[in-house]
N, C-alpha and C positions, 0 to 999 in steps of 0.2 A: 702369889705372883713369884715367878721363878726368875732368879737376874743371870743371864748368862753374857759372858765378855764378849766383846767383838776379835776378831780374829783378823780381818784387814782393816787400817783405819781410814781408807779412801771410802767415799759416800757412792753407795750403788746409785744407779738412773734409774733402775726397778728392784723391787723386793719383791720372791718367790716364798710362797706358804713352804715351811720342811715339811707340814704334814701333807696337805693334794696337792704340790710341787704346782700350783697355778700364782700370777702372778696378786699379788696384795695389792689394795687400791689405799691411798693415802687419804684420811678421813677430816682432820682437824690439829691444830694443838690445844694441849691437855697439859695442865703443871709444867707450862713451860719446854713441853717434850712432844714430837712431832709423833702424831696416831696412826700405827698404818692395820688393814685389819684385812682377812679373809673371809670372802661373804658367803665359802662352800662348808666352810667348818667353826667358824669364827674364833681363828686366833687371829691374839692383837701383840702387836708390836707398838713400845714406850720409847725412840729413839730418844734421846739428847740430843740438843743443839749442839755442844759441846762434844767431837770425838773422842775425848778421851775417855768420855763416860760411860757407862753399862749398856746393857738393851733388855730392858726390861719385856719379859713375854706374861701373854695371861691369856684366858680364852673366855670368849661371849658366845650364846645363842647365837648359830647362823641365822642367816637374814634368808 
């Protein structure tokens, strides 16, 4: 898993895949960090509740 910093700390309304620039659908919480995943490549996003915190990225088998 690759941890990359946030860059603005206001919470987006929607989260866009970097890799098919389609919108990520939000899945579940996971260790206390909110799931958000894309179902055309399957990367996933580890947000924190907490802004000040990381954003952890990983990738799954698309769906």
């Amino acid at each position: 898993m690759t941890k990359i910093h946030m860059v603005d700390d206001s919470a987006p309304e929607t989260l866009q895949c970097t890799t098919c620039l389609l919108p990520m659908q939000y899945q579940m919480i996971k260790d206390d960090k909110f799931l958000w995943q894309c179902f055309k490549c399957g990367k996933q996003y580890l947000i924190s509740k907490n802004t000040g915190d990381n954003i952890e990225e990983s990738w799954s088998p698309p769906r």
